[in-house]
C-alpha positions in Angstrom: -110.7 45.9 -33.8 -108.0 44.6 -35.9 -109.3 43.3 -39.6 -107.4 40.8 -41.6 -108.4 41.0 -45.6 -108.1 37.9 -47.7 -108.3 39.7 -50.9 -107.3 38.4 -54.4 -104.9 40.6 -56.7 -104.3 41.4 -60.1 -102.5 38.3 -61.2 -105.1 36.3 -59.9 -103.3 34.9 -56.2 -104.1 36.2 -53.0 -102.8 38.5 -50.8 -103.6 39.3 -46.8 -103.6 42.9 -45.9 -104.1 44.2 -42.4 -103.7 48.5 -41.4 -103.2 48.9 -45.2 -100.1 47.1 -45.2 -99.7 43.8 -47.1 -99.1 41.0 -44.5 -98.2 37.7 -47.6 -99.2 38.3 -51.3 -99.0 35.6 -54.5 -100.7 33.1 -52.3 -102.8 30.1 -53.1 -106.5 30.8 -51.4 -106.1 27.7 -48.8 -102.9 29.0 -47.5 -104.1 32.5 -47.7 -107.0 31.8 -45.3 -104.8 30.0 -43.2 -102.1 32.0 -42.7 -104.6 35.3 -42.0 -106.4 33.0 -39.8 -103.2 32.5 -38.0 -102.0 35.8 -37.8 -105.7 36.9 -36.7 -105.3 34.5 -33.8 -101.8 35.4 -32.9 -103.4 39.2 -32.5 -106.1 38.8 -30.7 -104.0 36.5 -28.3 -101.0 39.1 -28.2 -103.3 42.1 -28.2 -106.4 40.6 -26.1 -107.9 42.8 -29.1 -111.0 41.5 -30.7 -109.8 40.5 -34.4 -111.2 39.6 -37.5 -110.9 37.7 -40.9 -113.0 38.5 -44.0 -112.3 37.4 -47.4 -113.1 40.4 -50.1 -114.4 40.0 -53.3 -116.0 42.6 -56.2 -119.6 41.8 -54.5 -119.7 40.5 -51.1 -117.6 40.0 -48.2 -117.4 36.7 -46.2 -116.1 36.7 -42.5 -113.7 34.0 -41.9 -112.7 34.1 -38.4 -113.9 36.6 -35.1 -112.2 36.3 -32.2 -113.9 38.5 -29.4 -112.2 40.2 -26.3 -112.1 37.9 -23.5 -115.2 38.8 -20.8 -114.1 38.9 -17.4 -116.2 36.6 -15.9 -118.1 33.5 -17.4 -122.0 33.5 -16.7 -122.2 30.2 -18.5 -123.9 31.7 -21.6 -123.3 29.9 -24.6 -123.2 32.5 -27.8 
């Protein structure tokens, strides 16, 4: 699983971190939600890995995006 962290730093923008390494930093919150939701999609699509977004604060963490790995066949279940 790859995770994509929306995470806000010391100077009060955010930042999108991925592996420990620091994907965008001094980002406004929209754009950094997009732009990890972007790069989580362009992973999962590249990688046919399953991916995932959370954004990480001092007390919770909220999960922004999941992509799962594609299922081989489709038994016409809805999840």
């Amino acid at each position: 699983m790859i995770v994509y962290t929306v995470k806000q730093n010391e100077s009060g923008l955010w930042c999108i971190r991925t592996m420990s390494a620091t994907i965008a930093d001094g980002l406004q919150l929209g754009a950094a939600i997009r732009q990890a939701r972007d790069a989580d999609r362009t992973g999962h699509m590249e990688s046919g890995l399953v991916t995932r977004v959370e954004m990480h604060s001092a007390d919770v963490i909220v999960p922004l995006a999941h992509y799962q790995a594609a299922q081989d066949t489709w038994t016409g279940a809805i999840a």
